[in-house]
Structures are given as C-alpha cells and as structure tokens.
N, C-alpha and C positions, 0 to 999 in steps of 0.2 A: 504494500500500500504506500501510495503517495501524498505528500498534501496537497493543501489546491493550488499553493501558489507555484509547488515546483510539477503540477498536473497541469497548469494552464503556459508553462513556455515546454511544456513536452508535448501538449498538441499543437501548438503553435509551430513547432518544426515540424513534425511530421505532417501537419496539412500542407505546409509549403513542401516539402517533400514529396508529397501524395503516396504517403506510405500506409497501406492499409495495416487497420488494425483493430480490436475490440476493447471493450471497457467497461466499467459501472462504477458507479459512485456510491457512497450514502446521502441521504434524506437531503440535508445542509450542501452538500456539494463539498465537503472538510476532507475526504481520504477519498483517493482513487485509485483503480486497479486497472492497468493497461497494458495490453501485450500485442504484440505484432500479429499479426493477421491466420500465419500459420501456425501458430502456438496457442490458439483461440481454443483446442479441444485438449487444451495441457491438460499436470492434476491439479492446477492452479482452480480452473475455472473451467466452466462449459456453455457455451450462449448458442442457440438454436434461434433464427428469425425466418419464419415461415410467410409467405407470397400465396398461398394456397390455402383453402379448405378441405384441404385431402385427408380422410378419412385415415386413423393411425389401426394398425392389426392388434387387437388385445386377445385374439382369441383362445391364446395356450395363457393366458393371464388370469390368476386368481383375479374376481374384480376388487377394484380401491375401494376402499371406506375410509370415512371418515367419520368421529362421534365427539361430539361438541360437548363443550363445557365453558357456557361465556358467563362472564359475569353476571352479577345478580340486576335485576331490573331498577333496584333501590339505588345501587354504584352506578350504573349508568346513568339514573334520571340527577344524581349528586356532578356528577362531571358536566353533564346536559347543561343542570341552572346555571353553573357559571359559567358557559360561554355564553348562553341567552342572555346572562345579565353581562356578558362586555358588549355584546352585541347592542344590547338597550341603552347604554352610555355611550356608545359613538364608536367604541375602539375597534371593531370590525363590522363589516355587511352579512360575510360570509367567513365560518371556521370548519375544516374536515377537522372534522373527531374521530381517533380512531382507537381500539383497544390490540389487546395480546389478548388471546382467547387458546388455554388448553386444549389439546385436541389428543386422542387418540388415533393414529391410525394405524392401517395390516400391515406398511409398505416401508420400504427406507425414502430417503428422500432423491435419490437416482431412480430407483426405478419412478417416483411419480415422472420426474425429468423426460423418463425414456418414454412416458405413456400416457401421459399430457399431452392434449392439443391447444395449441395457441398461438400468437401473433409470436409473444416475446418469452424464451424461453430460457432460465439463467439456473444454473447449478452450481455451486459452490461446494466441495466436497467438507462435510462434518458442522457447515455453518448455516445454510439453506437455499431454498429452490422457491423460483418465481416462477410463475404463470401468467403471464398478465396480456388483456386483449386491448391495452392502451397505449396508442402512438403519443410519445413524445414531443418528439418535432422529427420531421423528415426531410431531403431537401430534393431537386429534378432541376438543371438545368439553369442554376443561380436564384431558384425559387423556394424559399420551404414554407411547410407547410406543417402547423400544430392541429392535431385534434382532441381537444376538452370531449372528457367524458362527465355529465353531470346527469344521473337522474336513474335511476334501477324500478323497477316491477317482476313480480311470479307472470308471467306468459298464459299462464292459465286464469285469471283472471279476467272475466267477460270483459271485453271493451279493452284490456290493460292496454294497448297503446295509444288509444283517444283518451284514458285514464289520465297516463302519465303525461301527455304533452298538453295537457289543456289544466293542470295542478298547475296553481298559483304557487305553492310554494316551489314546486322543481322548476317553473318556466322561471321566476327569479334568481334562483339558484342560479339557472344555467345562462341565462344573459348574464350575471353578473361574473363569472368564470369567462365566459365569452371575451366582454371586457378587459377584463385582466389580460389573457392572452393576448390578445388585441395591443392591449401597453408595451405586454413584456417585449413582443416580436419589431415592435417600434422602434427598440433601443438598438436595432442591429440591422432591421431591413426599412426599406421602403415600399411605397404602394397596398398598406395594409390593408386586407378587408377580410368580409367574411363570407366564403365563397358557397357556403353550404351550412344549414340554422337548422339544427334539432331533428336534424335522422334518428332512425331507429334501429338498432341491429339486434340479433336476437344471438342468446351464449345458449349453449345446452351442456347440458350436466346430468351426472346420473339421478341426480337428486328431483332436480325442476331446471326447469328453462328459463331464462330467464331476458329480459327486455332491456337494454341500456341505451340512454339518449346522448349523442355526441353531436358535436359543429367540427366544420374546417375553418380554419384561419390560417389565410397565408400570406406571405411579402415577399418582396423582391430582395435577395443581396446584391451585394455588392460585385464585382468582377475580383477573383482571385480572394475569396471569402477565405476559401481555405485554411490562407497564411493567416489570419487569426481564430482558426477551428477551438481554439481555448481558450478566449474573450467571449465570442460568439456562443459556447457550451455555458460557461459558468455567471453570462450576464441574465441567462433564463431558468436558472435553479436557487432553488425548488419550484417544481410545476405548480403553479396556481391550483389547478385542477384539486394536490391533495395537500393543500396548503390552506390559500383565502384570500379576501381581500379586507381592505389595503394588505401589501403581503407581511412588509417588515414589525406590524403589529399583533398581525395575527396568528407569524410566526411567535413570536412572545406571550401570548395567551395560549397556543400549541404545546409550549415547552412547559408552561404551568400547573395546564390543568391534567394532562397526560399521566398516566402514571407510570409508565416505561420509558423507555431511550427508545424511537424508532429504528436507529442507526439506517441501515442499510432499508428497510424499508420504507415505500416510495421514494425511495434514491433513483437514480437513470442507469441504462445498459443500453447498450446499442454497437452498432458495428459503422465505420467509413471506409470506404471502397477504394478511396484514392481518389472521389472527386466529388461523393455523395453520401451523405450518411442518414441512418435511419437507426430511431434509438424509441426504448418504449418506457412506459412508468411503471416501477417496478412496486404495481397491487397484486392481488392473490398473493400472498405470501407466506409462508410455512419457514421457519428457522426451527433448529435446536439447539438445545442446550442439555448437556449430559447426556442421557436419557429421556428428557421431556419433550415434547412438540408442540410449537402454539404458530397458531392462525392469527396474523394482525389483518384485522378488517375496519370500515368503518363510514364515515359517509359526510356529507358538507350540512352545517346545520347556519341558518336565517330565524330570522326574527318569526316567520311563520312555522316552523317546524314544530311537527306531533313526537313528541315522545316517544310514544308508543310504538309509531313506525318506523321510527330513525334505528330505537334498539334492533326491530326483526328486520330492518335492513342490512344492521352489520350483523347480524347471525344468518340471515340470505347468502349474504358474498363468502361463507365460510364455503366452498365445496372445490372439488375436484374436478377439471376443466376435462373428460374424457371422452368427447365426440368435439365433431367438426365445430370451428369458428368460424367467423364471418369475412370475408377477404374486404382491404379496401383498399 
C-alpha cells in the first residue's frame, strides 16, 4: 500500500506513460494498491471487470448462502436520528449510512470471487471480496463518464418501478447525488451534463431481485488527461454516491456517527488501458477478520426518509450477486 500523495505522482507517470495497470483505494482515497497491468491476477490482489451479462456455470457448485445478522432496529433508528438531526441544522442535504453487518456464510471469500456475477469484481486474499454493479467514472475518447446509483426496490413488488421513480424521497435523493456528480466532474472536465436521468436496471440474486435507479453524467477532458490520471482520480474521491452532500461535511458526520472504520469499503478499483480507464465503487462488500465475516451495507438518508425502510434496505443489499447483471 501507498499513500495518496506518493499514489497521485505514481499515476501521474504512468498515465503519461500509458502504462497499463490496476488499482483500488480505500473509502478516503488515504492508501493505494497499484500494480502493472500483468500482475493484476498476482497473490496480491484479483480484479475481474466484466462488459457482458454472460451467465457464470455454478452447476458442480454447492449453492452460496448467506445468513444475516444486522443490527438491532433500536441501533439503527439511534444512528438514523442523528444524521436526520444534522440534516435539520443545515450540515448536510444528503448522508449514506452504512453498517458492518455479521454474516454467516458456506463459502471462502475466493470462491464467492470465482462465482459472483458482476460489473466490478475485487479479491483481496484473507482481507475481502467486492461485488459491486457500480461504475465509478469511466472515460471513451477524452470523454468520461460517472454513473450515481441512488434508489433500490424488491422487483417483486407491484408497480416497484413506477414505485420507486415517482418516491419523493428517492427522486431527491437522487437529483441531489446527480448534482454533486455534476460539481465533482467540473473540477476536471468541461461540457458537463446529464446525458441520461433515473434509469432503471434490474440485479438478480438468489434471494430476490432487485431494482436500482442510476443517471449518467458526463464531461469533456482535456487533450493528454492522462498525464494527470492522479489529480484527475483523487480530485473525485470519495464518490458522492456513498458519501453526501455538501461532501467535506458530510464526510464528518460519516466518520461520527459510524461505528466502524469503513476502510477499504466504498473505496475505488478499477483498471486503465493505457489510454482509458474504467473503475467501479466498491458496495456489496464482504471483509474478514479472523474467522468472522461481515456485510457493510447501507443507503443515503434526507430529510424525508422512513426509518423503517432505510433499515430493510440495508439488510436488502446484504446478498450474493449469483446470476447475470445488467451491461451498460
């Protein structure tokens, strides 16, 4: 691991370079892990970025379980009031809340790796394994491109996607992420907009399926962006998305009310080509420690948010990614 300041002139060569290679951060963007592009499947690390919904073979595979153990509804709704109450005094619009949630499962954390479907796919041997269907920022042609994920639903509930895009509190949520995005990509590109407003993609799991609301937001860079690949990485971390707005406050009532170290969760991974990169936000996540396994999950709470929902929403996002995802 690196820090950031000597992560940010180590990409900065190697973009002027156009030396491929892969990476991930923690939450803060504070310690970095980077290796050359063929050393990407070392015992270092393992990062998979799948282009397809192609169905994975599990059929000689015991199937995955997972058995939950989240906090008590009392400690969450205790964490809840006080961001509602900074939310009420001005200090943020919007805070993801997230917990560590015990978990059970049958499997190590490699084979989930090897049996997992998903966009962004990160193994870390003895410390944990990402699954996540969230683009970071990506870039084509001197253009990138962020996509905020705000807003979950069960699939099986009648109506759930006129449900979900017509909820006053998720359509604020998610302009107000929108937004953000919007700022953050300002600091680095031109021609900001927002090319694509509150899609719908659909996750499936062995458990339930599930509904998630995303936007594109994209800008123009510069010519030969590259030579600052690590100005341009660490001027937009932490992602809004599983952060808040305003950021640099809401990162401070994040680190408050929390009662764990996120560390490496919702940190960034991703991979650059030598002229393109594309990296995702590292949710669904599963760490260990010792012997035990916990699930950080969690969701963006406003001023209108139900208690009651926000809790079964981060016990929703607890599952095992094991059928096809959505390509974008």
């Amino acid at each position: 691991m690196i820090p950031k300041h000597e992560a940010i002139s180590l990409l900065n060569k190697i973009g002027k370079d156009q030396t491929p290679f892969s990476f991930y951060c923690d939450f803060l963007g504070e310690k970095w892990n980077i290796e050359a592009f063929e050393k990407k499947n070392s015992n270092n690390f393992k990062l998979s970025i799948s282009r397809t919904n192609a169905q994975q073979s599990i059929i000689d595979s015991e199937p995955l379980t997972v058995e939950k153990n989240p906090i008590t509804y009392k400690d969450f709704k205790k964490a809840f009031d006080q961001v509602v109450h900074q939310i009420n005094i001005g200090n943020s619009f919007l805070t993801n809340l997230t917990f560590s949630t015990s978990i059970n499962i049958n499997s190590t954390l490699e084979e989930i790796f090897k049996l997992s479907n998903a966009r962004y796919k990160l193994y870390v041997p003895g410390q944990f394994v990402v699954f996540s269907p969230e683009t970071f920022v990506k870039t084509l042609d001197n253009w990138i491109y962020s996509y905020p994920m705000k807003g979950t639903i069960d699939s099986s509930i009648p109506d759930a996607e006129q449900i979900i895009l017509n909820d006053p509190k998720e359509t604020a949520e998610h302009i107000t992420i929108v937004d953000l995005i919007r700022n953050d990509l300002s600091q680095i590109a031109s021609e900001v907009s927002v090319s694509k407003f509150r899609y719908v993609e659909e996750i499936r799991t062995r458990e339930k399926n599930l509904l998630q609301v995303s936007s594109e937001v994209k800008g123009k860079l510069k010519v030969k962006w590259q030579e600052s690949l690590g100005d341009v990485l660490t001027k937009l971390i932490p992602a809004g998305s599983i952060s808040g707005a305003p950021k640099p406050e809401t990162l401070r009532i994040i680190q408050e009310v929390e009662n764990y170290n996120r560390e490496f969760y919702t940190g960034i991974c991703g991979h650059f080509d030598g002229e393109n990169l594309d990296t995702g936000v590292m949710i669904r996540f599963i760490k260990q420690e010792a012997n035990q396994f916990f699930y950080c999950s969690g969701g963006g709470i406003t001023s209108f948010s139900d208690p009651t929902k926000e809790y079964q929403e981060m016990i929703d996002k607890i599952y095992l990614p094991l059928e096809s995802q959505p390509t974008r």
